[in-house]
C-alpha positions as CSV (number, residue, x, y, z in Angstrom):
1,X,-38.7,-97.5,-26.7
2,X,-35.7,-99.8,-26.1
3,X,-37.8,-103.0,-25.1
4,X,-40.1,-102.7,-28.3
5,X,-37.2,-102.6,-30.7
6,X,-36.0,-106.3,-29.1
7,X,-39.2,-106.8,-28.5
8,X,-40.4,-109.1,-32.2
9,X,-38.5,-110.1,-35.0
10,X,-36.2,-107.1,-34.4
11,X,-32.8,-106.5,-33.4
12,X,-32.6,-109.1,-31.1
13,X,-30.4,-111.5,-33.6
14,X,-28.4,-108.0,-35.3
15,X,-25.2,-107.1,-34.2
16,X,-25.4,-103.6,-33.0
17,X,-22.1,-101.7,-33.1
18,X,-21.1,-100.1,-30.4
19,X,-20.5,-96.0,-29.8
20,X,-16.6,-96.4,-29.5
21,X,-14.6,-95.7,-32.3
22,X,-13.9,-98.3,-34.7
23,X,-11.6,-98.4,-37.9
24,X,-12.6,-98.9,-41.6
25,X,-9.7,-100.8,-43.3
26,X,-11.6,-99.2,-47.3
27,X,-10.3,-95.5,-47.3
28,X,-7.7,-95.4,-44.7
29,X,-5.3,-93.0,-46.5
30,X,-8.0,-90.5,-47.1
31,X,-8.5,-87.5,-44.5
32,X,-10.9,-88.4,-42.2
33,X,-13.4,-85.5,-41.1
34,X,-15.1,-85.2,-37.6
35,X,-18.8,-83.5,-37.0
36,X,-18.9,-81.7,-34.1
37,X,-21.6,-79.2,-31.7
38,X,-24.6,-80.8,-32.9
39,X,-27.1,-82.6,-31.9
40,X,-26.6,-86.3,-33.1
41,X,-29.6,-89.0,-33.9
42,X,-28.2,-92.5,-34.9
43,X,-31.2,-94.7,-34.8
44,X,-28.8,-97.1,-32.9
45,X,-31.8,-97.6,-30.4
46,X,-29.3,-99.0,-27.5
47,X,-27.6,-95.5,-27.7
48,X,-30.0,-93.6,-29.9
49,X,-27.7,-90.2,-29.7
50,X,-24.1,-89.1,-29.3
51,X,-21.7,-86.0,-29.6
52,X,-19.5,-86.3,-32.4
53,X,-19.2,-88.6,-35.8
54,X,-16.4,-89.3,-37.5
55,X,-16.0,-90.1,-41.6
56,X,-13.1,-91.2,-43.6
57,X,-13.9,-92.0,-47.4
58,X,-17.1,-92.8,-47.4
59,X,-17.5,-94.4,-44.7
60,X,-18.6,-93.9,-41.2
61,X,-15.3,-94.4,-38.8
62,X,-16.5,-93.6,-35.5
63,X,-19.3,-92.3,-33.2
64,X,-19.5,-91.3,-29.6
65,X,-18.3,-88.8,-27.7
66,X,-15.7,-85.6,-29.1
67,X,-12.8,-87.2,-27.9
68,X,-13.4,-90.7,-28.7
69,X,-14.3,-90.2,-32.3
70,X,-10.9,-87.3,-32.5
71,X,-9.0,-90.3,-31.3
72,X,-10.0,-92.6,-33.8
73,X,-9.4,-89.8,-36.5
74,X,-5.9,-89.0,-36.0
75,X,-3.6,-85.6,-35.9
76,X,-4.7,-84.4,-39.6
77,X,-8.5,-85.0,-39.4
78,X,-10.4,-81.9,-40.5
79,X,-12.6,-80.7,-37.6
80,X,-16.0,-79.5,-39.0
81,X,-18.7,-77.4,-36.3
82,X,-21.8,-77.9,-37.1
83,X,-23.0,-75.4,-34.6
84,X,-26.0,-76.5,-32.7
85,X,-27.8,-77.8,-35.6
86,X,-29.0,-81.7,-35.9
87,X,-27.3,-84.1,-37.4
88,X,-29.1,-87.5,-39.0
89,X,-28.7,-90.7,-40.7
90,X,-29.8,-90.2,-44.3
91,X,-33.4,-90.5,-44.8
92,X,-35.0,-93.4,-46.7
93,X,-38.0,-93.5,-48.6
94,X,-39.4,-97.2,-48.5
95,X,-42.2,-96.5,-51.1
96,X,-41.8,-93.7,-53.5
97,X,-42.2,-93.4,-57.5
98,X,-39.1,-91.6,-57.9
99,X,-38.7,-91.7,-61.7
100,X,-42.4,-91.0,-62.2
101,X,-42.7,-88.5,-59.5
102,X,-39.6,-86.6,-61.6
103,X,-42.0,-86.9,-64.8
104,X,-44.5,-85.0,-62.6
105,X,-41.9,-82.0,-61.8
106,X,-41.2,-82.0,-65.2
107,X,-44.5,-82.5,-66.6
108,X,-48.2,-80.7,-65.9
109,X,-48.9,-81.6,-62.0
110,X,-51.4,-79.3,-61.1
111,X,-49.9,-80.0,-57.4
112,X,-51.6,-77.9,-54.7
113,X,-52.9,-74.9,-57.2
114,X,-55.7,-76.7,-58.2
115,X,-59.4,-77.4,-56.2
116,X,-62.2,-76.2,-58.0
117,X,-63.3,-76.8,-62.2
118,X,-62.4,-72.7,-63.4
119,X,-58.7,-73.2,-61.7
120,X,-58.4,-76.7,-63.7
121,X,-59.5,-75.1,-66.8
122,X,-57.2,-72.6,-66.4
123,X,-54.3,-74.5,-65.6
124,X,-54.9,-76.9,-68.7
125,X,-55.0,-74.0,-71.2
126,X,-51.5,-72.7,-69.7
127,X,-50.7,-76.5,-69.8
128,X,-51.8,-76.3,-73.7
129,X,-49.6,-73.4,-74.1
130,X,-46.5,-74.4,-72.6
131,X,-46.9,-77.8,-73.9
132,X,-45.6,-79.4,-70.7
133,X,-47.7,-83.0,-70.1
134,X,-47.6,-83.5,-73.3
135,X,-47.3,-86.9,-74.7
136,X,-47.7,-87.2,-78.7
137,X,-50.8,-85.3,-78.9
138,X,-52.4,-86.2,-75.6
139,X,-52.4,-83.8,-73.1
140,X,-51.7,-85.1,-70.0
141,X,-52.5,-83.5,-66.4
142,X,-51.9,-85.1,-62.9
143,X,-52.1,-84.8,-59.2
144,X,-55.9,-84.0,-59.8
145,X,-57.6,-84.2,-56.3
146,X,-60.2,-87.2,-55.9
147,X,-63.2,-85.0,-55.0
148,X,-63.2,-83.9,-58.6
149,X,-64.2,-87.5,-60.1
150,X,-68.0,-86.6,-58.5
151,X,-67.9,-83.9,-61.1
152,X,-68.0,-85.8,-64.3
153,X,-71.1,-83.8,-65.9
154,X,-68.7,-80.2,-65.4
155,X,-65.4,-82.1,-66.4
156,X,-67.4,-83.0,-69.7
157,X,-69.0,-79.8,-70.3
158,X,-65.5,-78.0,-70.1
159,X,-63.2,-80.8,-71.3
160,X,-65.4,-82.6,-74.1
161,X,-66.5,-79.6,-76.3
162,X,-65.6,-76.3,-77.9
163,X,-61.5,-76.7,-78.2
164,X,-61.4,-79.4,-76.4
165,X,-63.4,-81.3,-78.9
166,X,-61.1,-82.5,-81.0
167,X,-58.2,-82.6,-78.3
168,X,-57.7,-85.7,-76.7
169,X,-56.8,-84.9,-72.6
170,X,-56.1,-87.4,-70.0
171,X,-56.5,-86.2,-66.1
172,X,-55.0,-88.6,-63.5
173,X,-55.6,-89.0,-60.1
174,X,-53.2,-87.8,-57.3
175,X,-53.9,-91.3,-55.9
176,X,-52.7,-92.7,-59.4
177,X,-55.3,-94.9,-59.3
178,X,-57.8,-93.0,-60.8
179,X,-58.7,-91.0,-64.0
180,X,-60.6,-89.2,-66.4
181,X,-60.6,-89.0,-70.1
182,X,-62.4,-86.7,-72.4
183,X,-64.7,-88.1,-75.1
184,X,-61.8,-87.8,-77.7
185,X,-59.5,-89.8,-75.7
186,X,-62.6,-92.6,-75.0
187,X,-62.9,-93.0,-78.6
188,X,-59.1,-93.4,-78.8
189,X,-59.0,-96.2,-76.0
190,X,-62.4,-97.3,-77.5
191,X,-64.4,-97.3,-74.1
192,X,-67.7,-96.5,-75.7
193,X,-71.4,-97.5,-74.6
194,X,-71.0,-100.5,-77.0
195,X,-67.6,-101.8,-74.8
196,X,-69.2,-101.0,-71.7
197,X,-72.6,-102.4,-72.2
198,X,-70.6,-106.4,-72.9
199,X,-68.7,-105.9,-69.8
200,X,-69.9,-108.1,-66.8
201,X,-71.3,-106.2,-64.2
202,X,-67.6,-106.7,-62.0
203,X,-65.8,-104.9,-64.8
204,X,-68.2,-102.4,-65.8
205,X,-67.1,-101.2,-61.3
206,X,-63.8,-99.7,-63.1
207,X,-65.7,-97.6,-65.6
208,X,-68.1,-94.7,-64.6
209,X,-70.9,-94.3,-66.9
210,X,-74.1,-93.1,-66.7
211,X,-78.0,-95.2,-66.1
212,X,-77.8,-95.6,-69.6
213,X,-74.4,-96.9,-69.7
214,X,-72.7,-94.3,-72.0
215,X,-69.0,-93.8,-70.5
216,X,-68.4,-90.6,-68.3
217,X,-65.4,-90.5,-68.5
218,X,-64.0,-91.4,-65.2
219,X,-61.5,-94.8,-64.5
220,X,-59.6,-96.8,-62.0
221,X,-57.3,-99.6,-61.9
222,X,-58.4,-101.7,-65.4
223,X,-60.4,-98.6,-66.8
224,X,-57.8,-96.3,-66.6
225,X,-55.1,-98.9,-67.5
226,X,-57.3,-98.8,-70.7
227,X,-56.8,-95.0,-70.9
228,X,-53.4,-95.2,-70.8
229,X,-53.2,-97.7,-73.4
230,X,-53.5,-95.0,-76.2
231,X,-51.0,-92.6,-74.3
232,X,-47.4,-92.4,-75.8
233,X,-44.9,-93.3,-73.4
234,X,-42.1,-90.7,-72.4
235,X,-39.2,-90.5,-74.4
236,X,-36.4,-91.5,-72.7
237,X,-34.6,-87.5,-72.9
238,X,-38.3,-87.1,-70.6
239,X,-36.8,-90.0,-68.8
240,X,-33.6,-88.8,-68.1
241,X,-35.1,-85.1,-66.7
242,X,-37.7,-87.0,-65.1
243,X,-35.3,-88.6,-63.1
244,X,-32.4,-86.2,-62.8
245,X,-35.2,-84.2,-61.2
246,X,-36.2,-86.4,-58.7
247,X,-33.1,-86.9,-57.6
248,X,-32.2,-83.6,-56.9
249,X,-35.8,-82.6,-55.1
250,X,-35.3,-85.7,-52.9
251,X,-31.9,-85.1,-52.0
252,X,-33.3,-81.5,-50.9
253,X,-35.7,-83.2,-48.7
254,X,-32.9,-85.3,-47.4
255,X,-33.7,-88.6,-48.7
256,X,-30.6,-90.2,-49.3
257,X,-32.2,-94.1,-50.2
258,X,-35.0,-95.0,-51.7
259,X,-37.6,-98.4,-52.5
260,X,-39.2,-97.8,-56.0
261,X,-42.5,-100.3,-56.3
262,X,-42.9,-98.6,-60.4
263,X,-39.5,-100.1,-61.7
264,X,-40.7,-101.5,-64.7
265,X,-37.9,-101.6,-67.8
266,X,-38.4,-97.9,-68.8
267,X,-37.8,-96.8,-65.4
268,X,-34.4,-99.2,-64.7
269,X,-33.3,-98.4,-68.0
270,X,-33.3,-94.9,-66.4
271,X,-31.5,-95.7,-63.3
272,X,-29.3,-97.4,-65.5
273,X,-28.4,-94.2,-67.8
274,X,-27.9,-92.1,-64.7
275,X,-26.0,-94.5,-63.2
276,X,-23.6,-94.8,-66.2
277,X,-23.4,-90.8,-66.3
278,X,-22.3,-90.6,-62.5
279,X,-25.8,-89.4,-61.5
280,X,-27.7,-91.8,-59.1
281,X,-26.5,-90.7,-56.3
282,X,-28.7,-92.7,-54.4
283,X,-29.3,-96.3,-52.7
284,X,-32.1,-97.0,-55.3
285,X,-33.7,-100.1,-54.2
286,X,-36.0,-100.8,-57.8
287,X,-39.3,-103.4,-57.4
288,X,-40.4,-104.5,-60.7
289,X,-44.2,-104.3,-60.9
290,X,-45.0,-106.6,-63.5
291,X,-46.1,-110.1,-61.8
292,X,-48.8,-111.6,-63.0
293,X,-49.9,-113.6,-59.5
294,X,-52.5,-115.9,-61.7
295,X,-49.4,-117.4,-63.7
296,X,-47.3,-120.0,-62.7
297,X,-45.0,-118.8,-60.2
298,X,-41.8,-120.4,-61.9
299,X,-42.5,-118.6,-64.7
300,X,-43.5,-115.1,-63.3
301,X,-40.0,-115.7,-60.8
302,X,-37.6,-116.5,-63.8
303,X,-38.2,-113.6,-65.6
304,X,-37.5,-111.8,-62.2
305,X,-34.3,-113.4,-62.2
306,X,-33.7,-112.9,-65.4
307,X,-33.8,-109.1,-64.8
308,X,-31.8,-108.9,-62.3
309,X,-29.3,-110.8,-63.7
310,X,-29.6,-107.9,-66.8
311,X,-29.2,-104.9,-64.0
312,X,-26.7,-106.7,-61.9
313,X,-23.9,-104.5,-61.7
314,X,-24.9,-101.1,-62.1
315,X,-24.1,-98.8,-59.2
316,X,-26.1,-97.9,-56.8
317,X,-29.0,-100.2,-58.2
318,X,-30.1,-103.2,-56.6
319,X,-33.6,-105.4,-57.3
320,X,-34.4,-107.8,-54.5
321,X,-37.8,-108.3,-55.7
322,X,-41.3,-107.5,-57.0
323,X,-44.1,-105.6,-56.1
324,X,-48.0,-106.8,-56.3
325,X,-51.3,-105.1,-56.1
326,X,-53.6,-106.9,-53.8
327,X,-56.1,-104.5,-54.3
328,X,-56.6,-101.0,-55.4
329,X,-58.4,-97.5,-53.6
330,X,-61.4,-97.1,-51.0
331,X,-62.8,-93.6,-51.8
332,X,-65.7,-93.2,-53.8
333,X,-66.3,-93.3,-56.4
334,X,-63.4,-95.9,-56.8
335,X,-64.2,-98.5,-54.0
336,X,-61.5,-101.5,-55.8
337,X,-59.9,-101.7,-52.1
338,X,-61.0,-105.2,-51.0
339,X,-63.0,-105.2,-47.7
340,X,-64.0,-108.1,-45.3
341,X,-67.8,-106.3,-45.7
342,X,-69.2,-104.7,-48.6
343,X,-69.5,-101.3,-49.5
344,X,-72.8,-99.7,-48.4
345,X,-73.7,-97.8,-51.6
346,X,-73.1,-100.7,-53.8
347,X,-73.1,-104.1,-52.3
348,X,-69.8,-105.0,-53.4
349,X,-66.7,-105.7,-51.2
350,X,-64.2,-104.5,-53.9
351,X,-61.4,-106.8,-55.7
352,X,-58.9,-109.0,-54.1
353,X,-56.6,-108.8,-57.6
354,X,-55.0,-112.1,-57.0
355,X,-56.5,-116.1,-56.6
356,X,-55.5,-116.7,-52.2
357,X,-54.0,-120.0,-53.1
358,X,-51.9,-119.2,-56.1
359,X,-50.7,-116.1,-54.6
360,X,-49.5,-118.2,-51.2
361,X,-47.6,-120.3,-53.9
362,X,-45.9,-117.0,-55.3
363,X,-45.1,-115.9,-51.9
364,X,-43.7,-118.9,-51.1
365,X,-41.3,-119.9,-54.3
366,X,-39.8,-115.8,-54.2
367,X,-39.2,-116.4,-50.3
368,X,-37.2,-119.8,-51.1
369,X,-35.5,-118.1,-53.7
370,X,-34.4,-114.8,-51.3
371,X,-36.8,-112.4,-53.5
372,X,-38.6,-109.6,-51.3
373,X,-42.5,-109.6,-52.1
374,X,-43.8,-105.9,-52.0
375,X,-47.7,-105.5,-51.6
376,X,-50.1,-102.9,-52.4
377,X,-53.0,-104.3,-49.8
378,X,-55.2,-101.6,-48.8
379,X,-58.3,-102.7,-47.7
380,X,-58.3,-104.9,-44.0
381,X,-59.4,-108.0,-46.5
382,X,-56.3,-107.4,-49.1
383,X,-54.3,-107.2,-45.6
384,X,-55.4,-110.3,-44.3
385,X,-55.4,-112.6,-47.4
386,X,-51.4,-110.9,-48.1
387,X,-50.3,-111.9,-44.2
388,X,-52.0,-115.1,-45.3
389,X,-49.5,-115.8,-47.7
390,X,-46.5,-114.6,-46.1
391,X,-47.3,-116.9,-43.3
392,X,-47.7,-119.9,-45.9
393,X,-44.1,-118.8,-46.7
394,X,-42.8,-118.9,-43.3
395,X,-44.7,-122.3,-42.7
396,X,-43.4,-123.6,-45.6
397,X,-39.5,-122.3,-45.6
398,X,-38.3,-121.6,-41.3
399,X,-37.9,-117.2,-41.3
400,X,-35.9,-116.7,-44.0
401,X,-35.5,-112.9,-42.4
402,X,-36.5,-111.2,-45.8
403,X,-38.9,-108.3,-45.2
404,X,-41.6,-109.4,-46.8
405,X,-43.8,-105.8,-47.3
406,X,-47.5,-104.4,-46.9
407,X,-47.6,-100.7,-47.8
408,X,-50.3,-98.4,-47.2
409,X,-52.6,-100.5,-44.8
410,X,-54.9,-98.3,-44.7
411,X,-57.4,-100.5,-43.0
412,X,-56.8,-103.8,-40.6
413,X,-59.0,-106.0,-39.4
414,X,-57.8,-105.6,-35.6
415,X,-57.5,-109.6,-35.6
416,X,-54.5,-109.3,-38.2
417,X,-52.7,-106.5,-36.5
418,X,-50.4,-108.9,-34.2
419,X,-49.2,-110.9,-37.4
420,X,-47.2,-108.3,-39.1
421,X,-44.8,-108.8,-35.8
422,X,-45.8,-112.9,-35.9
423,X,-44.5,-113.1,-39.2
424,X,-41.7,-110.3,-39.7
425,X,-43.8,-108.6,-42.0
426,X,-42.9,-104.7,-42.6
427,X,-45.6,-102.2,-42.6
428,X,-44.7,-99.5,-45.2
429,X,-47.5,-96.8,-44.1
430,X,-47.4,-93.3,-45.7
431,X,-48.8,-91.2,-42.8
432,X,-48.6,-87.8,-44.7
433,X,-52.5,-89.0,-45.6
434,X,-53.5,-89.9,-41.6
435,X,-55.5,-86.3,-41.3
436,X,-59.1,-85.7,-40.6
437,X,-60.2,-84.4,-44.4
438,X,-62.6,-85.0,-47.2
439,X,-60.4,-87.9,-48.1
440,X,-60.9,-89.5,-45.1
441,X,-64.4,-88.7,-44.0
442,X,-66.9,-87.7,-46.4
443,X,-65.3,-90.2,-49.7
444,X,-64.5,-92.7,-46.9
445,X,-67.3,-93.3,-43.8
446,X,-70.2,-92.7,-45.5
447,X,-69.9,-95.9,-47.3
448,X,-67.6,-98.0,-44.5
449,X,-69.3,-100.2,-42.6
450,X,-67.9,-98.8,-39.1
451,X,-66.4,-102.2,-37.9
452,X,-64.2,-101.3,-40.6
453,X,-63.5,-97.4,-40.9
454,X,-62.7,-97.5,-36.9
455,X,-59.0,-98.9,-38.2
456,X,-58.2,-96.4,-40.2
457,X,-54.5,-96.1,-40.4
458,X,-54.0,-98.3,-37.5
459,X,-50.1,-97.0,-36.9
460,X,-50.0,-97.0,-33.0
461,X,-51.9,-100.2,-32.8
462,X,-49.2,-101.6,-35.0
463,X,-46.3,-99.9,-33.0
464,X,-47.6,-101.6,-29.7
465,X,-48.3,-104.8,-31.1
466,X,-44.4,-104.9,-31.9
467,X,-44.7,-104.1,-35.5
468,X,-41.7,-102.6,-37.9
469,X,-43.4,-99.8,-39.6
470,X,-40.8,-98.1,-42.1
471,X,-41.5,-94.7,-43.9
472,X,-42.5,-93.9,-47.0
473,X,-44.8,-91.5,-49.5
474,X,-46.0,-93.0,-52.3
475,X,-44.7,-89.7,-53.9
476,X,-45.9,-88.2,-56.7
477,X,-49.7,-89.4,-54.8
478,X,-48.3,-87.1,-51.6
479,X,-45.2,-85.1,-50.8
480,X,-42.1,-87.0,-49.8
481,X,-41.1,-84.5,-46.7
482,X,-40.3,-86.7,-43.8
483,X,-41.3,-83.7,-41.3
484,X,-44.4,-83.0,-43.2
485,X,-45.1,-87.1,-43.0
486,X,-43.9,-87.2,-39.2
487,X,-46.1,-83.7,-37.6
488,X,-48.9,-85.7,-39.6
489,X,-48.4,-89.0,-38.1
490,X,-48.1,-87.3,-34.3
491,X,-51.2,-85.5,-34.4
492,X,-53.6,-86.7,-37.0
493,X,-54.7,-83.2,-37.8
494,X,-56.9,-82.1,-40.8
495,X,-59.0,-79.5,-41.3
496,X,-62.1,-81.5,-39.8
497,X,-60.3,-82.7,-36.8
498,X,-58.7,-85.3,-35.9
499,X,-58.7,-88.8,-37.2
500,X,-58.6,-91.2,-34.2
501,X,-56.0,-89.9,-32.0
502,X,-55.8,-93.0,-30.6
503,X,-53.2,-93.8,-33.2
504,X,-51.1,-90.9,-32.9
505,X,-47.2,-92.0,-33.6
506,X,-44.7,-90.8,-30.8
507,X,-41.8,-88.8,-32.6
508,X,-39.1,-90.9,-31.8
509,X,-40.8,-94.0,-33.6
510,X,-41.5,-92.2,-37.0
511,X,-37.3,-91.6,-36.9
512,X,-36.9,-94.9,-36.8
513,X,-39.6,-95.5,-39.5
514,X,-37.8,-92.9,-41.7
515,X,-34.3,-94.5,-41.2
516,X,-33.4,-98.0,-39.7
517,X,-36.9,-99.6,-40.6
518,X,-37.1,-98.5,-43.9
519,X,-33.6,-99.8,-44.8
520,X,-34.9,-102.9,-43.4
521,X,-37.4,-102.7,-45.2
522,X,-34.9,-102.6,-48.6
523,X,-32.8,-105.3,-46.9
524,X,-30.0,-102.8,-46.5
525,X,-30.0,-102.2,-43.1
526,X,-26.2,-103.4,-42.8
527,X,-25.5,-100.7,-45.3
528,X,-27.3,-97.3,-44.6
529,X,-30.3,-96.7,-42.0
530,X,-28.1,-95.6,-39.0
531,X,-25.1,-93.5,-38.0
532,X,-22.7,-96.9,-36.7
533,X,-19.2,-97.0,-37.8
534,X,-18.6,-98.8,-41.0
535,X,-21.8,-98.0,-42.3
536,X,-21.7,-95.7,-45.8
537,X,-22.2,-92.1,-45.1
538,X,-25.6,-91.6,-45.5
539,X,-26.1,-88.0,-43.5
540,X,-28.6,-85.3,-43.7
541,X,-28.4,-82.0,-41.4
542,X,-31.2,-80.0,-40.4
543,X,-31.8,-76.7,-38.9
544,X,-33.4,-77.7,-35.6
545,X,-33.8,-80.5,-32.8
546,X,-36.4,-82.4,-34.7
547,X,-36.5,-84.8,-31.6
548,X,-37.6,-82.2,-29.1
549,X,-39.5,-79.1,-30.9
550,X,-43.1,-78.4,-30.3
551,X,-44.9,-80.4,-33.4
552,X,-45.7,-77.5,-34.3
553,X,-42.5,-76.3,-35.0
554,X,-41.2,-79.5,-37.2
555,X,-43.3,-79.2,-40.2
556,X,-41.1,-75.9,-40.8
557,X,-38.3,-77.9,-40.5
558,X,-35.3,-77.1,-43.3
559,X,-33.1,-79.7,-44.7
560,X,-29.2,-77.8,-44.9
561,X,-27.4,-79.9,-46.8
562,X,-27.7,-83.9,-47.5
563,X,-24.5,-86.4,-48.2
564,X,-24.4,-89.7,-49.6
565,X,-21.0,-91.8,-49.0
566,X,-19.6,-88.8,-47.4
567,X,-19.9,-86.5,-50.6
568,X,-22.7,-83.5,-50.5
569,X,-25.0,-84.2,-53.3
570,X,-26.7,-81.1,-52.0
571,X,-27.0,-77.8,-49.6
572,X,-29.3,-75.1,-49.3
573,X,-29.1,-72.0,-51.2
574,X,-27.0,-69.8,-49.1
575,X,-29.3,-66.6,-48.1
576,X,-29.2,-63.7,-50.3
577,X,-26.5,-61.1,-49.1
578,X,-28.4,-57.5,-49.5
579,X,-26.0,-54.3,-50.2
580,X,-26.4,-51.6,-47.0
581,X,-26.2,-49.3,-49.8
C-alpha cells in the first residue's frame, strides 16, 4: 500500500513524523500516560503500526516501541495495559448529518422495524401515541425504506382516510431525498391536481401523481422540499437533544470527528449551544448547504464569509466551506441523479441542479478564496460536470491543496475515474450501501442503461487509479458503524449476491478511508487522522484485531471506550456482575 499513498496528490509533499518519541512543549507539567499490550494502528502508512503510545495533556507525545515511548514519558508516567485489545486513531466521519441524525434518535425513525404497510401502520399509531415525530400537528415519520414509494395506492388507503383523514402525516425517505404526504398534508403544502397540472413536464418528474394528474402523494428533491414547507421546524430544546444524542451514539461507535454537509443556521446554532455548555466534544467540521450555484458567486461566497466570521471562535467548530447538490437519487421512482444516458422507463437523463459554466465560476472564486466545495454528484454525468469544475479551479488558480469533495459517486463514467487523483479531488463514498439488494438491482438496473450500472460504486477502480477515498455515512440515510461500512466495502455482500466484486476494498485501505483520508478530507489532517506525536488525542479502542480477523468476524466488532484530546467521552457499559447466590 505504501507506493499508492505517494503515489498522486498524496503524502508526497506532508511531513510524516517519525515513530521516535517526540516532545509536546502544550501540557508538559501534566502526567503523561503510556498505552501498552495492544495492537497499535496509526494510519502513518510509512510505519502503519507500533507497540506503545504515549499522551500528555491532550496531546499525543510519543509512538513506537515500549521503551521508546517510556523514555519520552518520564519516571511518573502512568502505565496503562490495554491487554491485547486494538488500539486506533479516532474515527472520522467525512459525511454524516449529525444534528439531524440526533433528531431521528430522538424523533419517530422507523429504523430497521419497518418493511411491509401493517408494520408502518402500526408503528405510526404508537408514533401517534407517544407523540415522538411530532412537529406542531404534523406527524412526522422517517427512515421509510424506498421500496415503499411503489405503494402509493396502500399508503393512501391507510394514511389518507378514517383517522388519518383529518391528520396531516409526513413519511420521509431513508435516502432523505424522498417522501410521501397524506392528502391532508397536500392540501397544506397546496400540491393539488390544479398545481401540478401548470407545472412543466421537468417539474411535474419531482411529483408522483397519477394518468390524470391528481397528486399521489409521493416527492423528491423540489416536491418534497414543498412538503416540508408546511412542517414546523424543531424547537431548539429538540435541537439540543437532537444533538446531545448524536454525540453520544457516535462517540459509542468511535467517531471522534466529524464533516456535516446539513449545517444550515439551526444546526450551527446547535453546535454553538453545546459548544458553550462544554458538550461538543467533537472535531465538528460544519458545511453550510445553502448555495445557490445560479447566483453570482461573489454574492453566494460573502455570505459564506460572513458566517464564518459569526461562528469563528467557538470550540471545536470550524466551517471551511459549503456543500452543493449536483444532482439528486437514481432509484425509481425518483430518477433526479443526472446520467450521461437517459433513463429507460422515461426518456429523461435526470437533473444536473446547477448551470456547467456558472458552477466552474463558483468553484473557482471559493478555491481562490481557501473555501472547500463539498458535492452531492451521484449520477456519472453530475460526477463528470463537478470534476469539470474543480479542474477549471485548478487551471485557473495552481493546486491550492484544498480537498475539494465528491461524496457518494455512486456511478462514474470509467473516463472520469483517473481525475479525482489528476485533480486532488476527495472521494467521500459511503460503502455501507455497496451490497447486492433491492436497492441496487431491482430499483436500479432495470432502468440503467448497462454502460452505466457496470460502475456502480466504483471504489477499487478509484483506489487503483490513485484516488483518496475518505469514509463516511450519510447517517441518518445508513448507520455510521465504521465496521459495518468496512465488512460491506470488502465483500459487497447482499442478500442477492454480490455487487461486482471486482470493486471489493482491501481492509487496510477502508482504515485509511475512516481516519487519515477523511481528516483530509475536513482539512484537518495536521490535527487528528493518525496516531503521530503532537497530534490531539483522538483514540478509540476496540475489542479485536480489526486488521487481521476473518471479515466475518469484524462486523461484530465492539467499540470499548473512545477519547477525544486524551479525555474518555465514552466506554462501554461494564458487563453485568450476576450474584452466585
Amino acid at each position: 500500500m505504501k507506493n499508492r499513498w505517494h503515489k498522486c496528490f498524496g503524502l508526497a509533499a506532508l511531513a510524516i513524523l517519525g515513530l521516535a518519541p517526540w516532545g509536546w512543549a502544550q501540557g508538559q507539567d501534566a502526567k503523561a500516560r503510556v498505552f501498552y499490550n495492544a495492537k497499535i494502528f496509526t494510519a502513518e502508512p510509512q510505519h502503519p503500526y507500533a507497540e506503545a503510545v504515549g499522551l500528555r495533556g491532550d496531546k499525543i507525545l510519543a509512538v513506537g516501541t515500549r521503551a521508546e515511548v517510556s523514555q519520552a514519558a518520564g519516571k511518573n508516567a502512568e502505565f496503562v495495559d490495554l491487554q491485547g485489545k486494538t488500539l486506533l486513531p479516532g474515527l472520522i466521519d467525512s459525511h454524516v448529518h449529525a444534528v439531524h441524525g440526533g433528531l431521528s434518535l430522538t424523533g419517530a425513525d422507523v429504523g430497521e422495524r419497518v418493511s411491509t404497510i401493517d408494520e408502518l401502520a402500526a408503528f405510526a399509531a404508537e408514533a401517534v401515541k407517544n407523540r415522538k415525530g411530532m412537529r406542531g400537528n404534523i406527524l412526522c415519520i422517517t427512515g421509510i425504506p424506498l421500496a415503499v414509494w411503489s405503494k402509493t395506492t396502500e399508503l393512501n388507503a391507510r394514511f389518507s382516510a378514517g383517522t388519518y383523514a383529518d391528520k396531516p402525516l409526513l413519511l420521509r425517505g431513508m435516502d432523505g431525498h424522498t417522501g410521501w404526504g397524506n392528502r391532508n398534508l397536500l392540501q397544506k403544502a397546496g400540491i393539488t391536481k390544479e398545481f401540478v397540472t401548470k407545472l412543466s413536464e421537468k417539474e411535474r418528474a419531482y411529483y408522483g401523481q397519477g394518468s390524470d394528474l391528481q397528486p399521489n402523494g409521493f416527492a423528491v428533491d423540489v416536491g418534497l422540499d414543498k412538503l416540508m414547507s408546511v412542517v414546523p421546524e424543531p424547537t431548539t430544546e429538540q435541537w439540543l437533544e437532537g444533538g446531545r444524542a448524536a454525540i453520544q451514539y457516535l462517540h459509542s461507535m468511535g467517531i471522534t470527528a466529524w464533516l456535516d454537509p446539513l449545517a444550515d443556521a439551526a444546526v450551527l446554532s446547535t453546535y454553538r449551544s453545546l459548544a458553550e455548555r462544554g458538550e461538543l466534544t467533537v472535531s465538528a467540521v460544519a458545511a453550510f448547504p445553502q448555495v445557490n450555484p445560479r447566483n453570482d458567486p461573489s454574492q453566494e461566497l460573502a455570505t459564506i464569509q460572513k458566517l464564518r466570521k459569526e461562528f469563528q471562535g467557538v470550540p471545536h467548530l470550524t466551517i471551511p466551506g459549503f456543500k452543493i447538490f449536483a444532482d439528486g437519487v437514481v432509484e425509481y421512482p425518483s430518477q433526479t441523479a443526472a446520467l450521461t444516458r437517459p433513463y429507460k422507463n422515461t426518456g429523461r437523463s435526470g437533473d444536473l441542479l446547477f448551470d456547467s459554466a456558472r458552477f466552474s465560476e463558483l468553484v473557482t472564486a471559493a478555491d481562490k478564496q481557501g473555501l472547500i466545495v463539498h458535492v452531492h454528484a451521484l449520477g456519472d454525468r453530475a460526477v463528470k460536470e463537478t470534476l469539470n469544475a474543480i479542474e477549471a479551479a485548478r487551471k485557473a488558480n495552481g493546486n491550492t491543496g484544498l480537498p475539494h469533495t465528491l461524496t457518494h459517486v455512486q456511478f462514474a463514467d470509467p473516463e472520469d475515474i483517473p481525475r479525482f487523483c489528476q485533480l486532488g479531488a476527495i472521494a467521500a463514498l459511503q460503502l455501507f450501501w455497496a451490497e447486492a439488494s433491492q436497492d441496487t438491482i431491482e430499483l436500479v438496473k432495470p432502468y440503467l442503461d448497462p454502460a452505466i450500472y457496470e460502475w456502480q460504486y466504483p471504489a477499487r477502480s478509484l483506489l487503483d487509479a490513485g484516488a483518496t477515498i475518505s469514509g463516511a455515512s450519510d447517517w441518518s440515510v445508513s448507520s455510521p458503524n465504521v465496521f459495518w461500512a468496512i465488512y460491506q466495502a470488502e465483500t459487497r455482500k447482499g442478500p442477492e449476491g454480490v455487487l461486482d466484486p471486482n470493486q471489493r476494498m482491501p481492509r487496510d485501505a477502508m482504515l485509511y478511508a475512516y481516519t487519515r483520508n477523511s481528516a483530509r478530507a475536513m482539512n484537518q489532517l495536521e490535527k487528528i487522522g493518525s496516531i503521530a506525536p503532537g497530534k490531539q488525542a483522538d483514540l478509540v479502542l476496540v475489542d479485536r484485531d480489526v486488521m487481521t480477523v476473518p471479515v466475518e468476524e469484524l462486523r461484530d466488532t465492539k467499540v470499548l471506550w473512545t477519547m477525544v484530546g486524551g479525555k474518555t467521552v465514552w466506554s462501554a457499559p461494564l458487563p453485568e456482575i450476576k450474584n452466585p447466590h
